[in-house]
C-alpha positions in Angstrom: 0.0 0.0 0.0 1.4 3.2 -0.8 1.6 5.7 2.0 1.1 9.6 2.3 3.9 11.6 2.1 3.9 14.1 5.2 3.8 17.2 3.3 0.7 16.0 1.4 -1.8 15.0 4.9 -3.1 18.4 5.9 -2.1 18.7 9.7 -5.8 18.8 11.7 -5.6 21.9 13.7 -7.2 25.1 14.6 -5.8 28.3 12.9 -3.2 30.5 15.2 -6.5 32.9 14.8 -8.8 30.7 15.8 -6.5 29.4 18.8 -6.5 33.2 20.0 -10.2 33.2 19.8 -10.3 30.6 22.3 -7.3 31.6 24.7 -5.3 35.3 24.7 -2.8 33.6 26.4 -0.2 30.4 26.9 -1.1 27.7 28.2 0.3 25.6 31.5 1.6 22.3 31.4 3.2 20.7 34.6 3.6 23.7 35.1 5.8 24.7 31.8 4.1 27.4 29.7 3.0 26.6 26.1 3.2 29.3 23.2 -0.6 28.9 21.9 0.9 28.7 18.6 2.7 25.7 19.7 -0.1 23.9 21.2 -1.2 21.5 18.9 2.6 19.9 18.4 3.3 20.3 22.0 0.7 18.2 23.0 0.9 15.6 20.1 4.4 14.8 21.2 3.9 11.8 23.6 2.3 9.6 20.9 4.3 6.8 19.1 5.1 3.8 17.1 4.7 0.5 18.5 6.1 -1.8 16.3 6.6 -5.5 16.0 9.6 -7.2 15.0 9.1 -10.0 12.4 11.1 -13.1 11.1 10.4 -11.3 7.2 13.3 -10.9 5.5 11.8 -7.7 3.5 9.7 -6.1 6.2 11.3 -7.0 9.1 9.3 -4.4 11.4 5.7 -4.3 11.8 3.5 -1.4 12.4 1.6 -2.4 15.5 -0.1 0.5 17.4 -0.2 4.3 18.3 1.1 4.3 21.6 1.5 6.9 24.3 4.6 7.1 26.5 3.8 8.4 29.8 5.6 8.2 33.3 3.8 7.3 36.5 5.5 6.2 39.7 8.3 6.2 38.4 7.7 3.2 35.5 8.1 4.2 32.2 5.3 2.9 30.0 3.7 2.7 26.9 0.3 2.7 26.8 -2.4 1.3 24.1 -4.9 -0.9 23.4 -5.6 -4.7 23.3 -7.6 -4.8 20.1 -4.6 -4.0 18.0 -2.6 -6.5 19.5 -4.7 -9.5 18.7 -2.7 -11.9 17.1 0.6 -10.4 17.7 3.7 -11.8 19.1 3.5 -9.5 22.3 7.1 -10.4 23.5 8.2 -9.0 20.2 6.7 -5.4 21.0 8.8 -2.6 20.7 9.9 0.9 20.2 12.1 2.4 17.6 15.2 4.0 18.9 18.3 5.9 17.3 16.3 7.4 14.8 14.8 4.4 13.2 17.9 2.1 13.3 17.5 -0.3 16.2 14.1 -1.4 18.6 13.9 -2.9 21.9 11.5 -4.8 23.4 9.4 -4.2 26.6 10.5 -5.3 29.7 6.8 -6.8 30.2 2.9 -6.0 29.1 -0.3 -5.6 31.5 -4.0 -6.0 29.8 -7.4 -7.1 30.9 -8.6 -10.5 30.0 -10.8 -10.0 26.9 -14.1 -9.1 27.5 -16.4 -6.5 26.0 -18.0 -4.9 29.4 -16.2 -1.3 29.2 -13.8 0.2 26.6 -11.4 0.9 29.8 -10.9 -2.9 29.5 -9.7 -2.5 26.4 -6.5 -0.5 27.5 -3.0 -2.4 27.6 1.0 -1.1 28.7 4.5 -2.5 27.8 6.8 -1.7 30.9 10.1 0.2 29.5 11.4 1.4 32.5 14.6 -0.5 32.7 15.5 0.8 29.1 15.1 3.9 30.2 16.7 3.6 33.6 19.7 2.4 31.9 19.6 5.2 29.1 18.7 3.6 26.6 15.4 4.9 25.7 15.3 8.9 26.7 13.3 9.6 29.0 11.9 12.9 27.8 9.8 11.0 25.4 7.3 9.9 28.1 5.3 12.3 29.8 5.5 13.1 33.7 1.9 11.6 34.3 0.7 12.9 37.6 -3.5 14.0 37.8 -6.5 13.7 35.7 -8.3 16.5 34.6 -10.4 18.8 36.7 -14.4 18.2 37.0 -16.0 20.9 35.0 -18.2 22.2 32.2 -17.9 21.4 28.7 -17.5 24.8 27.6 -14.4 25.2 29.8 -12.6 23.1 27.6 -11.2 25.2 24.8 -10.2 21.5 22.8 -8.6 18.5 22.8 -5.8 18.0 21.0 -6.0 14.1 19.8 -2.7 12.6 18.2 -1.8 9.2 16.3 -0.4 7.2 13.6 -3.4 6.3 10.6 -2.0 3.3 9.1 -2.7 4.8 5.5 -0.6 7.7 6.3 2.8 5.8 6.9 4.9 4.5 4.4 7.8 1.6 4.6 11.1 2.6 2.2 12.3 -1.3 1.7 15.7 -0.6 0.7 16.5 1.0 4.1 14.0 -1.5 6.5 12.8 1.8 7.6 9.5 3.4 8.7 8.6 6.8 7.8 5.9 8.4 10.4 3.4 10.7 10.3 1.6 11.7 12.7 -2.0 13.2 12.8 -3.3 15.9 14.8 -6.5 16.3 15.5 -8.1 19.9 16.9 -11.3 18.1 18.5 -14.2 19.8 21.2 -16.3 16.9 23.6 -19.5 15.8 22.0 -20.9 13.7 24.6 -20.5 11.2 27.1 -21.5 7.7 26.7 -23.4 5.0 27.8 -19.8 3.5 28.8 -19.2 5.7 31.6 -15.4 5.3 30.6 -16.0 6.8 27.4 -15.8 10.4 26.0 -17.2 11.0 22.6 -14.8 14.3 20.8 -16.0 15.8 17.3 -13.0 16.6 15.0 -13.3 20.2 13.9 -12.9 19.5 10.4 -13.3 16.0 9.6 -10.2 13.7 9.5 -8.8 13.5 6.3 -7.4 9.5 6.1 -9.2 6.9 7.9 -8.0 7.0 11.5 -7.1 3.4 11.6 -4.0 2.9 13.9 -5.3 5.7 16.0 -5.7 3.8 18.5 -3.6 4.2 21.5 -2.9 7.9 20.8 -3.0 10.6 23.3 -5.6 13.2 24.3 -4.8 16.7 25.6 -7.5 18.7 27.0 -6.9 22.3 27.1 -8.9 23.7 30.2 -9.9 27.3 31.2 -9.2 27.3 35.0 -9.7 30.6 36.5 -8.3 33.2 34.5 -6.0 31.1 32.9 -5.4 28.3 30.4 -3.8 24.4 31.5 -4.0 21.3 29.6 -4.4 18.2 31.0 -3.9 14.3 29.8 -7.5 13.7 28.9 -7.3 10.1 27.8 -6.3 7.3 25.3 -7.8 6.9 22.0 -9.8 3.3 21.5 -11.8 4.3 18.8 -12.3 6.8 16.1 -14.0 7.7 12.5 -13.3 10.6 10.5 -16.3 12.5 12.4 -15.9 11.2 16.1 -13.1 10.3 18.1 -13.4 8.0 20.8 -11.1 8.2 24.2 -10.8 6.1 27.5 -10.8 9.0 30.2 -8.0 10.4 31.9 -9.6 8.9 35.4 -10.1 5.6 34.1 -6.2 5.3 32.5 -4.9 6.2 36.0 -6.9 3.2 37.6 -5.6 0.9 35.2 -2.3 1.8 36.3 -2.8 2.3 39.8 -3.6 -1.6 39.1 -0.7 -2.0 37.4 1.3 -0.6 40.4 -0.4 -3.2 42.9 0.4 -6.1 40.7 3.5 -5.3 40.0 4.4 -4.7 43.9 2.2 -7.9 44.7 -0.4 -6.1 46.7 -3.1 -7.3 44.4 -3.4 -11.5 44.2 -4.8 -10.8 40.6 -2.4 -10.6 38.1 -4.3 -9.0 35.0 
């Protein structure tokens, strides 16, 4: 399949004027300020490749899954979702390092059992902290994970900034084994909740121009109006989208699953997931 070449898939994203519309101001993150104009690729940086290495002799890496990297507790993870998994070789899941030359594996995964009662069950994590311990992986990439996003109305949130890897917008050059990526943006405002109560239904601004296949695992950034002044907040994981609705797992819900993850890992939970 023949990819899309970066410089012809239109980055989804609100004007600069529009952007000032919505906020005069930059915007906090963990408490580092954010040009507005910046926003958008500031808050799309957590989101990555998973990939999966093959025995192929052509196409010896695999695209598996958007993935965000996040730090929590001190554990370095990547976080995404079962459903792209299925039927993968899960001790073979990695992520690219030295641009695009090498990838190492995970030191471990964590997912639910399958089942279909919530979409939060449908959240999985690869475990890179010894990689990055040892400085292998740097750990700038992941993001300082600490709270989920205040309680408040929906037209406090200025948007969401969603972020991911489409499968029809990457492209692999055989004669260097290599994996060019491009990564969507998507300027989104909530819709509605849903009848999952770990669900939050977004509406792309403009519609997404590729299928968002591959999507999945990708970050949301909420951009919140608190007080008189502007913070954005990890809002969630992306399990599901269409070129008019994105789909994420809230921010609440991802730090439960790792809270779990936290108990297992330190044996104070008999269930291992």
């Amino acid at each position: 399949m023949e990819g899309i070449d970066l410089a012809q898939l239109p980055q989804m994203m609100l004007s600069d004027r529009l952007l000032a519309r919505r906020i005069q101001r930059s915007i906090w993150l963990n408490d580092v300020l954010i040009p507005v104009e910046g926003a958008d690729y500031a808050l799309g940086r957590y989101v990555d490749h998973l990939v999966e290495l093959t025995d192929d002799e052509v196409f010896r890496l695999s695209l598996a899954s958007s993935t965000t990297l996040v730090e929590y507790n001190g554990r370095y993870l990547a976080l995404c979702t079962r459903h792209q998994l299925k039927g993968r070789k899960l001790e073979e899941i990695g992520l690219i390092i030295k641009n695009g030359q090498n990838v190492i594996t995970s030191g471990g995964q964590t997912h639910f059992p399958e089942g279909n009662i919530s979409d939060a069950l449908d959240l999985a994590a690869f475990d890179f902290t010894a990689p990055c311990m040892a400085g292998v992986i740097e750990k700038r990439r992941f993001f300082p994970l600490r709270e989920a996003p205040p309680i408040c109305p929906a037209d406090a949130i200025a948007f969401v900034i969603c972020a991911g890897f489409p499968y029809d917008a990457q492209r692999y050059e055989l004669d260097e084994s290599h994996i060019g990526s491009t990564k969507m943006l998507a300027v989104c405002e909530p819709e509605s909740d849903s009848h999952d109560p770990a669900l939050l239904k977004l509406k792309p601004v403009e519609p997404l121009p590729v299928k968002p296949d591959g999507m999945s695992g990708g970050s949301a950034f909420a951009c919140i109006i608190v007080g008189n002044e502007a913070s954005a907040f990890f809002a969630g994981i992306i399990t599901r989208a269409s070129q008019q609705a994105v789909h994420i797992v809230k921010a609440g819900f991802v730090l439960e699953f790792l809270d779990m993850i936290e108990r297992v890992k330190t044996g104070k939970n008999g269930n291992a997931l």
